[in-house]
C-alpha positions in Angstrom: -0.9 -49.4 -13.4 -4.3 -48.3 -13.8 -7.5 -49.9 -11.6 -9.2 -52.9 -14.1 -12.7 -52.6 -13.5 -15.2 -55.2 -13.0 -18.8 -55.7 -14.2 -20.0 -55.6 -10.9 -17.9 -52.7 -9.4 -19.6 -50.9 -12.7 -23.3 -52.1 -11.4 -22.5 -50.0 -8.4 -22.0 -47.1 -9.5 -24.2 -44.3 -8.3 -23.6 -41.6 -10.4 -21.6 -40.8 -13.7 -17.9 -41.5 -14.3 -15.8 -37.8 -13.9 -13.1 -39.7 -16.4 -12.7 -43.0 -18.5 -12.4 -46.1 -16.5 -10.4 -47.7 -19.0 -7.5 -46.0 -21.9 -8.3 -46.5 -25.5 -5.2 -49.2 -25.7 -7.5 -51.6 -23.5 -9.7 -52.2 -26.7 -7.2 -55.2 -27.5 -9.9 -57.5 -29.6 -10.3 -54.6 -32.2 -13.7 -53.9 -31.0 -14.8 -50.8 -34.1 -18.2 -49.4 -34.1 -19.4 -49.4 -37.7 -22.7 -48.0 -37.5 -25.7 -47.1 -34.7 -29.3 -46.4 -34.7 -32.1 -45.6 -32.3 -35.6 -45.9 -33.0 -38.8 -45.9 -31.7 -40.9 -49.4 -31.2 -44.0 -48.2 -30.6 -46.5 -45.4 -31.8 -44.6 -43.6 -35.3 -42.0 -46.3 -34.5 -39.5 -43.8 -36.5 -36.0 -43.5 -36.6 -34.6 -41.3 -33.9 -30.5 -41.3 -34.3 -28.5 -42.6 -37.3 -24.6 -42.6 -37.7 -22.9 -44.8 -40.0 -19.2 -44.5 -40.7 -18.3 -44.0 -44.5 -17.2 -47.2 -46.1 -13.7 -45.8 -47.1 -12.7 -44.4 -43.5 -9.4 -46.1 -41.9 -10.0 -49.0 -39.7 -8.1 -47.2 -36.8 -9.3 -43.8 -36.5 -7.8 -43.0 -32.4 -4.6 -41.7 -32.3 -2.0 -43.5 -30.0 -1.7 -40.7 -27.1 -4.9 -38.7 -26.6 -4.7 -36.3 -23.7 -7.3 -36.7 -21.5 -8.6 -33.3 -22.0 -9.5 -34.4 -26.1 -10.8 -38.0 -24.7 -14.1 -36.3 -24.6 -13.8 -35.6 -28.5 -13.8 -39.8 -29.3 -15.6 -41.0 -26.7 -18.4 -38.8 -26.0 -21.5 -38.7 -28.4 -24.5 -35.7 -27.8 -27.9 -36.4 -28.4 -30.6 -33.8 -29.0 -33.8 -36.0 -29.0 -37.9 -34.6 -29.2 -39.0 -34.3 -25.5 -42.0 -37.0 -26.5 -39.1 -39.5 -26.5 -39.0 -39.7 -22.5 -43.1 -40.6 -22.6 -41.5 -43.6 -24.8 -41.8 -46.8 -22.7 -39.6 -49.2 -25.7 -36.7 -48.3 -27.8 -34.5 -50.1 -29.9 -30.6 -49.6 -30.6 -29.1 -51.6 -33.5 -25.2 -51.5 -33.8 -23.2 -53.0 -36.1 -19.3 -53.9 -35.5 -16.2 -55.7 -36.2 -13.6 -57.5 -34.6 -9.9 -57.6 -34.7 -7.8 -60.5 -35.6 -8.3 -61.9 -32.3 -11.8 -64.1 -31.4 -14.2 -62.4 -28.6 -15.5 -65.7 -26.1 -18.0 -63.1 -24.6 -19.0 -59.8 -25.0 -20.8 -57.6 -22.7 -22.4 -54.5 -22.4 -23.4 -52.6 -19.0 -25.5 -49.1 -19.9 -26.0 -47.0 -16.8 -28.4 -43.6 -17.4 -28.5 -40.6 -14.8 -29.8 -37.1 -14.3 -27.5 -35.2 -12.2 -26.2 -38.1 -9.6 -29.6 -40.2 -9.5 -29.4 -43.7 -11.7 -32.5 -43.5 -13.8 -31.7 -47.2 -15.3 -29.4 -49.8 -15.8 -29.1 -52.4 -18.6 -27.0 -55.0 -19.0 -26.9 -57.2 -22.1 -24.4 -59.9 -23.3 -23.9 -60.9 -26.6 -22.1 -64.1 -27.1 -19.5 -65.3 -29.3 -17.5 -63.2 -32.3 -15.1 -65.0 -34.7 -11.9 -63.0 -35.4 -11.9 -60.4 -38.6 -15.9 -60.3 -38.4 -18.6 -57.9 -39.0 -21.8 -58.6 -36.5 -24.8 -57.0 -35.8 -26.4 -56.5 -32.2 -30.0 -55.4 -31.7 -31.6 -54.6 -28.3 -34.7 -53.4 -26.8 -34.7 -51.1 -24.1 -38.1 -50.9 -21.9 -37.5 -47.5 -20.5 -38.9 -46.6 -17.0 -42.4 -43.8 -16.4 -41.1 -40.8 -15.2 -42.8 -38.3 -13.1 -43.6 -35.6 -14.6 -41.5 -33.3 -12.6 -38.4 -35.4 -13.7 -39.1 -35.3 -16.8 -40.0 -31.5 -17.2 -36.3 -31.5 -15.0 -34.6 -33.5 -17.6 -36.0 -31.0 -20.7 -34.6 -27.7 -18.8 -31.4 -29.1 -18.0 -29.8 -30.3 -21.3 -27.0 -32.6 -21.2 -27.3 -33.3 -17.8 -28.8 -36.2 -18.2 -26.1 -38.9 -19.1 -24.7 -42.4 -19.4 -21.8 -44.7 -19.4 -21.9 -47.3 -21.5 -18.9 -50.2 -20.3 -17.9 -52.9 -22.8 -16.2 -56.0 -21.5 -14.6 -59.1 -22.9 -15.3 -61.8 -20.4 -14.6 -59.9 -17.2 -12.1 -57.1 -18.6 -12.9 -53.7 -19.3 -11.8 -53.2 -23.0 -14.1 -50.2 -23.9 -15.9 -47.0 -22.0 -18.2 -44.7 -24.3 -19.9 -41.6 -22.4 -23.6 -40.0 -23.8 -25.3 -36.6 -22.5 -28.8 -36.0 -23.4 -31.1 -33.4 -24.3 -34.7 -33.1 -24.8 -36.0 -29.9 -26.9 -39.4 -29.0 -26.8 
């Protein structure tokens, strides 16, 4: 049987995850991302990143039995954003889900960012109750932390390397681990 992580064992990482901490099957409440966006809050306060899943797509889009090697294919997402973006102190992510036939008491989300091994940030937001078989929305704001200038001109020559892990829980149990790399184009 596989390690179940915790929140807290998740707050202590140090560096990004090599693999998932969690299979697909763990997602046992349903959890389905519908659609995501990132925008700006301050200054053109545009839209940075928009991906919305077509209406008419299956519910249940993950085969049973991914090999590990293909996990990467749903579970990874790549984003190419304006190298401005890192002199961005606010963002804001809106997401819009459902749930499965079963209610959620309690669900969490822990975001840790990183270039190469060093933890740039860490959120960690909780969004209360879902009632089975429903659609919710969930916006948050992100203050993002002033880098130095050497980090940042780091960050633009090394594309993807700067990452996340994003870990969902139910309560205290791991039902959900999404990976992000990042790149900043000039």
């Amino acid at each position: 049987m596989a390690k179940e992580w915790t929140p807290e064992e998740c707050l202590d990482l140090t560096r990004p995850c090599e693999g998932y901490l969690c299979p697909l099957s763990a997602n046992t409440y349903g959890v389905e991302f519908l659609e995501f966006k990132i925008r700006e809050m301050e200054g053109q306060k545009r839209e940075l990143y928009h991906v919305k899943k077509p209406d008419d797509a299956p519910s249940d889009p993950y085969p049973p039995d991914i090999p590990p090697e293909l996990e990467d294919q749903y579970r990874l997402i790549q984003y190419a954003f304006p190298a401005e973006f890192l002199k961005a102190r606010t963002i804001g992510t809106a997401l819009v889900f459902s749930v499965g036939a079963q209610e959620v008491p309690s669900f969490r989300m822990i975001e840790r960012h990183y270039f190469r091994d060093k933890l740039l940030k860490s959120f960690d937001f909780t969004l209360g109750f879902c009632m089975p078989n429903s659609r919710n929305a969930w916006e948050v704001i992100y203050t993002l932390p002033e880098l130095d200038p050497e980090l940042e001109k780091e960050m633009i020559d090394a594309p993807y390397e700067t990452k996340s892990d994003s870990f969902y829980f139910v309560g205290n149990k791991m039902v959900m681990h999404n990976k992000a790399e990042y790149a900043y184009t000039v």
